[in-house]
N, C-alpha and C positions, 0 to 999 in steps of 0.2 A: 550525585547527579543522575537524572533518569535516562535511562537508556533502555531501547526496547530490538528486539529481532524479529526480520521475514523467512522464513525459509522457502527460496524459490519455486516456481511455479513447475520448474524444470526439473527436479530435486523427483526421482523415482519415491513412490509409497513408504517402504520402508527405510531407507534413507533419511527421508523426514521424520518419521516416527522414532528412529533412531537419533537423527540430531536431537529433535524436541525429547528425549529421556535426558540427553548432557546440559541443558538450559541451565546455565549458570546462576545462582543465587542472586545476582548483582543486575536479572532482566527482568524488567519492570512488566512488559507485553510482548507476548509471543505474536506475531502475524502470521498467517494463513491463508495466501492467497489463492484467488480462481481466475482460472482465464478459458482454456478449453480441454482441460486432464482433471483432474482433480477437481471433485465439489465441498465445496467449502466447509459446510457446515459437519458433515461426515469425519474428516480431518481435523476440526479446532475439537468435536466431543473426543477422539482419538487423542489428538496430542495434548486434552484438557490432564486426559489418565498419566500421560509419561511427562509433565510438568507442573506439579501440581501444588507450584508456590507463586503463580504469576498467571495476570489476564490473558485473556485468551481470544483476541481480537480475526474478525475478517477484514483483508486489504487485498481488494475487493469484494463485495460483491455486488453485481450491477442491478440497477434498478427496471431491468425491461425485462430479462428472462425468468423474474417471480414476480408474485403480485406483492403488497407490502403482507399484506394478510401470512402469508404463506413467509415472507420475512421475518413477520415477527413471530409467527411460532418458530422456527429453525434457531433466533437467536436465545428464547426465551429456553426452548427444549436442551441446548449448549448451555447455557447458563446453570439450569436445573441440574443437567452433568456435573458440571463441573464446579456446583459450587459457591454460585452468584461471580463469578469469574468473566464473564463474556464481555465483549467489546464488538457493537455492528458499525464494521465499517461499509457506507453504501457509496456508490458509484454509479455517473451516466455511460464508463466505459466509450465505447470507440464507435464510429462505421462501422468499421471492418469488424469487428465482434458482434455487436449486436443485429446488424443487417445482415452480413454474409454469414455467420455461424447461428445464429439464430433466425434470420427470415423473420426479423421483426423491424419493423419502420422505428429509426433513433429521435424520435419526435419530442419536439418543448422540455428538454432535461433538466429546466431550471422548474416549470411547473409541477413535473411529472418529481423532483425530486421534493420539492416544498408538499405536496401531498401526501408523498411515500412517505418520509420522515414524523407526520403529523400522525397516517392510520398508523404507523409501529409504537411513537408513543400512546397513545388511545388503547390500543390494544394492551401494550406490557401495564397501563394502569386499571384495567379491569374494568367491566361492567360488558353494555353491550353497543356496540360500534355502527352508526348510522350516518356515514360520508357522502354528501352529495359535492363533488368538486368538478374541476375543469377535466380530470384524467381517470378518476377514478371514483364509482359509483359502488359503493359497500351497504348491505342492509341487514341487519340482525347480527352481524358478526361477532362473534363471543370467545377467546381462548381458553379452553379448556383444564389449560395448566396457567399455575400464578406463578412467575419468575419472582415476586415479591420483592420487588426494587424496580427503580425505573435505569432501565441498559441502558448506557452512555451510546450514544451513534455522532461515529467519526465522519463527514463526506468528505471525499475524494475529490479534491477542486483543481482543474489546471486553469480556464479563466478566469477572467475580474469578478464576472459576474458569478460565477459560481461559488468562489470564495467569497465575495460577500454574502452568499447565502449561508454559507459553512458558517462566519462569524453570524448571521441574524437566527439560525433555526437549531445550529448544533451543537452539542458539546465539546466538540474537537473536528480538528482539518489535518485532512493526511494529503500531502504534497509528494511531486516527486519529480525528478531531473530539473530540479532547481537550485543555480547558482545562490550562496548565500546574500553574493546584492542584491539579486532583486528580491531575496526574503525578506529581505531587511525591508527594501522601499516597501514592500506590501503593509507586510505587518504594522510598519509608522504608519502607514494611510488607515488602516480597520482597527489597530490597537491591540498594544500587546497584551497579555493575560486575562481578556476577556474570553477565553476560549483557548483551550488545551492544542498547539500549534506542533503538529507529527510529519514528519518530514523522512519519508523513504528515500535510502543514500545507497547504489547500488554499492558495495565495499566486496574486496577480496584481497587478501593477506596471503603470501605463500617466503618461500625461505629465497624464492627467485624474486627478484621484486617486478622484472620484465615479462615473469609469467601472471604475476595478477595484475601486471598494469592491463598488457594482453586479454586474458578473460575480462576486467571490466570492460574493455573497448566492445567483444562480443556482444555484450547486454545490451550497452546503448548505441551500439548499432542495429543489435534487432529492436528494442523499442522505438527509433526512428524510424527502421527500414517499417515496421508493423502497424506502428499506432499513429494517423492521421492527427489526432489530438496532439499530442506530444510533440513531431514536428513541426506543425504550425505555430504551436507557442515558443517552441525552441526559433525554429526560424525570423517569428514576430521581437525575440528579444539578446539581440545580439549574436546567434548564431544559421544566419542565412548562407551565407555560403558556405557555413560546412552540412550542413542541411542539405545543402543542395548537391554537394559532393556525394552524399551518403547515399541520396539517391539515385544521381547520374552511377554510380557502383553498382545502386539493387537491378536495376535494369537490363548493364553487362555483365553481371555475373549471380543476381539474384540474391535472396534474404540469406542465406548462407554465408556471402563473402561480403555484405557489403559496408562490415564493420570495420575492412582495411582503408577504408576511405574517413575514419573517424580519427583526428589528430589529437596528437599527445595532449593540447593544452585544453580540449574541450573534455577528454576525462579527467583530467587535475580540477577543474572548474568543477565539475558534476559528482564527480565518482571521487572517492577512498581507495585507493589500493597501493599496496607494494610491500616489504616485506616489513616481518615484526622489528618494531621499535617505529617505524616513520606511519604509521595511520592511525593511532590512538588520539596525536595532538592536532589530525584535520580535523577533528568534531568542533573544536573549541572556536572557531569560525559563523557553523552551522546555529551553534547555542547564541555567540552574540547575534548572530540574525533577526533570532526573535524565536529560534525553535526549540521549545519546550521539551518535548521526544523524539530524538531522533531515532530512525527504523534501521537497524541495520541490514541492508540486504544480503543474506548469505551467498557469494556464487562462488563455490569450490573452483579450485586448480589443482586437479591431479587424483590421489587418494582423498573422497570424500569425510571419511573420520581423520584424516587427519590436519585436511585442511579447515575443517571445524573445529578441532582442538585450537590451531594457529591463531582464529579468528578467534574466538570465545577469550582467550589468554589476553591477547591484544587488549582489547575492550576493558578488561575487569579494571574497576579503580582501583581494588587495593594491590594490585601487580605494577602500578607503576610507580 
């Protein structure tokens, strides 16, 4: 069964680069996320060298703070690293990211993405690039290096409409803080295995199992408390009042605490965690959903190597 890893966004330099050397045989795609530490593409050529028997995917990177142009060379130049190895995962990301950390307007995501997707493939297939579109105006554009394959591109979908574009334009859809029923209803509604369905699962293992239930509560409270997207969908689908709990929290005590307002059953629903033996058999849930690869999120508890040993051990099919 395919199985793939993120190592978080949180995760110091070398820590990463140190996980990404113990990538188990049994992981199919390494993820390499960006949000506002770490740039992406610098980190997947990096952890292409300390993993160098599995793809080597971005989850994310968003589609407003590069042009597609400058996109596709970053995936095509990772690629060329590493191997024909790459994997671009793109994203319309958030408000809060793209307006307040980059002082760019998060305008038409669905246009701006159906374009971006169109000049990266154009580009990784050669020749020279001449886009008149709604978002994006391209003329002579020519890549210098030939990746010599066309790079699969994952989009990052949290609404309907976006994931139906992920199923009309992509090769693959990377999900995330998604309950496996409403995987399930989606995927019945767009169809399964027309498109490679990747689903990031924040997961933490440790020998306490109320310490990594804990650490996941952290994550998806800060992605609630941070990401405008994520609550809105989470609130529009079954979880409003604790949405709104989570808030009424960030408010009195701010992004730091306001993941004591997130209840035990909404990270059982969303998240993987507790100790070895009880989260290898949540995935099997996730898979009948309709998810193809699931993403493990790494978010250590405690000693970082060694709550990646914990996790890595968990996971492997032939350990269980």
């Amino acid at each position: 069964m395919r199985t793939s890893f993120s190592l978080g966004s949180l995760l110091p330099v070398g820590d990463l680069l140190d996980c990404a050397s113990r990538i188990p045989p049994y992981v199919e795609t390494l993820w390499i996320p960006e949000t506002w530490g770490m740039e992406a593409f610098s980190m997947m050529a990096a952890a292409s060298a300390r993993a160098p028997h599995c793809r080597i995917g971005s989850s994310i990177v968003n589609i407003y703070s590069r042009s597609p142009a400058l996109a596709a060379m970053g995936a095509a130049t990772v690629d060329l690293i590493s191997g024909g190895r790459a994997v671009l995962g793109l994203g319309a990301s958030s408000r809060e990211i793209v307006g307040s950390l980059h002082g760019m307007a998060r305008d038409e995501p669905l246009s701006r993405m159906r374009e971006f997707v169109r000049v990266v493939r154009l580009a990784h297939a050669g020749g020279r690039i001449d886009h008149r579109g709604r978002i994006f105006d391209l003329s002579g554009f020519r890549l210098l290096v030939d990746p010599g394959r066309r790079i699969p591109v994952y989009i990052a979908a949290v609404g309907p409409a976006m994931c139906r574009l992920a199923w009309e334009v992509g090769d693959g859809v990377i999900l995330y803080l998604r309950p496996p029923a409403e995987i399930s209803r989606m995927t019945g509604r767009l169809g399964r295995g027309r498109i490679d369905v990747a689903c990031q699962i924040i997961t933490c293992v440790a020998e306490d199992a109320d310490a990594a239930i804990d650490r996941a509560r952290r994550t998806l409270g800060f992605y609630i408390g941070a990401g405008s997207a994520y609550r809105e969908f989470l609130a529009a689908n079954g979880f409003a009042g604790e949405v709104a709990a989570v808030m009424g929290e960030l408010k009195r005590s701010g992004l730091g605490r306001c993941h004591e307002a997130v209840p035990d059953k909404m990270v059982d629903r969303l998240c993987i965690a507790g100790a070895p033996g009880e989260c290898a058999g949540r995935l099997g849930a996730f898979r009948d959903a309709g998810v193809d690869l699931p993403v493990l999120q790494f978010n250590p508890a405690g000693d970082v190597r060694e709550s990646f040993g914990l996790f890595a051990a968990e996971f492997d099919p032939g350990g269980t």
